[in-house]
C-alpha positions in Angstrom: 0.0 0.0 0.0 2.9 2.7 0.5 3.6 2.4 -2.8 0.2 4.0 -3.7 0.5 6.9 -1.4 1.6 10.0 -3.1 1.3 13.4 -1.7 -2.1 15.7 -1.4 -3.0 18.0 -4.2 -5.9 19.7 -5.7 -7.7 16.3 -6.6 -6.9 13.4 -4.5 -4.9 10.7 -6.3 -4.0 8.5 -3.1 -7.0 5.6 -3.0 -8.0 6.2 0.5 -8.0 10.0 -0.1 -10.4 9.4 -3.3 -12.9 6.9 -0.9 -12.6 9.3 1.8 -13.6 12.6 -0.7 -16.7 10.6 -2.0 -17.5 9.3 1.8 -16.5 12.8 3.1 -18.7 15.1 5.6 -21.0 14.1 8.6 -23.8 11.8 7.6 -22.3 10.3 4.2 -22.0 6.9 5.1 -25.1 7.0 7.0 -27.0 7.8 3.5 -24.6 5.5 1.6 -25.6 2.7 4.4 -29.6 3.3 3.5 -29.2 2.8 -0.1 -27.3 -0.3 0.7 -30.2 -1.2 2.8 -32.6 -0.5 -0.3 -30.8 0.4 -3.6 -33.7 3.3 -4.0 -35.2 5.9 -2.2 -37.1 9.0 -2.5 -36.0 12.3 -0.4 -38.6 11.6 2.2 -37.4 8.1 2.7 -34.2 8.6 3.6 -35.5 11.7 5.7 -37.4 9.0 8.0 -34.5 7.0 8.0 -32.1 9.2 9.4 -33.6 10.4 12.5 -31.2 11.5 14.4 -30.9 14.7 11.9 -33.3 16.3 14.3 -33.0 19.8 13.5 -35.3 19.8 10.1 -33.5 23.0 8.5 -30.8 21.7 9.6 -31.7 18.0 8.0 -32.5 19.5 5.2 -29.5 21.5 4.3 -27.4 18.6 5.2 -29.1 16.0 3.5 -29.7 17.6 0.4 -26.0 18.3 0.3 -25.1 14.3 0.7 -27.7 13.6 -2.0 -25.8 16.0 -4.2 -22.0 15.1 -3.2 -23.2 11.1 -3.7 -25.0 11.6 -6.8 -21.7 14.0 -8.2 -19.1 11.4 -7.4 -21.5 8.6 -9.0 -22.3 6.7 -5.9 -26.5 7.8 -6.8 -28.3 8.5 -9.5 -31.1 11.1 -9.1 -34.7 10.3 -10.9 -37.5 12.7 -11.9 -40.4 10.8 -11.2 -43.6 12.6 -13.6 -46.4 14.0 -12.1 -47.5 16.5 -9.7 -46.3 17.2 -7.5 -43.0 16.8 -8.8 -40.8 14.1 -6.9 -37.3 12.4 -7.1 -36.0 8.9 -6.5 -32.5 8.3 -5.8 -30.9 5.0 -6.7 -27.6 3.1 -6.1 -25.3 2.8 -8.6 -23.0 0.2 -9.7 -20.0 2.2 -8.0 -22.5 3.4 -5.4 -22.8 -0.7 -4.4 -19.2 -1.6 -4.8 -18.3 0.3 -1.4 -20.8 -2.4 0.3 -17.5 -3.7 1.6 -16.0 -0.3 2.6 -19.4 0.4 4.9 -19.3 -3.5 5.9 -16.1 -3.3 7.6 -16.9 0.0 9.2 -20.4 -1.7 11.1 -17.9 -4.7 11.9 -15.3 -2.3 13.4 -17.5 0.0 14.9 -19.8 -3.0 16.7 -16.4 -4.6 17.7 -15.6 -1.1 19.5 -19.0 -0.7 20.8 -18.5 -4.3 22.4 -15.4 -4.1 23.7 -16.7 -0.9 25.5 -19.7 -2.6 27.2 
């Protein structure tokens, strides 16, 4: 793997530092681990599913800002859906699903620490 590294620039060439820019800001993995849940979701969905975004203008800002920074890195893909009024479906891409194992070994990690602290 130290062969990989390379120093920090304006776009990130090092493979962690590419994972960690499409998985970067409070939240993102959270949303990334609902579509892996369900490969599809309107904005109201994933609203629900994240709870603990308490503060709605707060939610809303923040969420809306995953939803964008996922679907710009290819991760989602947003849908018009037709009709009135006018709604959007997200859905998992191809890439999107190919950090299943990424978000699998942080739930392993992160129950293994939550264990261990019990």
């Amino acid at each position: 793997m130290d062969d990989a590294l390379v120093p920090p620039g304006d776009e990130p060439r090092c493979p962690v530092d590419i994972t960690l820019a499409a998985l970067g800001g409070r939240w993102t993995p959270l949303v990334l681990r609902d579509f892996l849940r369900r490969d599809r979701a309107t904005y109201t969905e994933l609203s629900a599913a994240l709870p603990a975004l308490s503060d709605k203008v707060l939610s809303d800002k923040v969420l809306s800002d995953r939803l964008a920074q996922l679907t710009r890195v290819g991760v989602i893909e947003r849908h018009r859906i037709p009709g009135w009024p006018p709604r959007v479906r997200y859905e998992l891409t191809g890439l999107g699903r190919a950090l299943e194992p990424v978000v699998r070994g942080m739930w392993e990690w992160g129950t293994a620490r939550r264990d261990a602290s019990a």
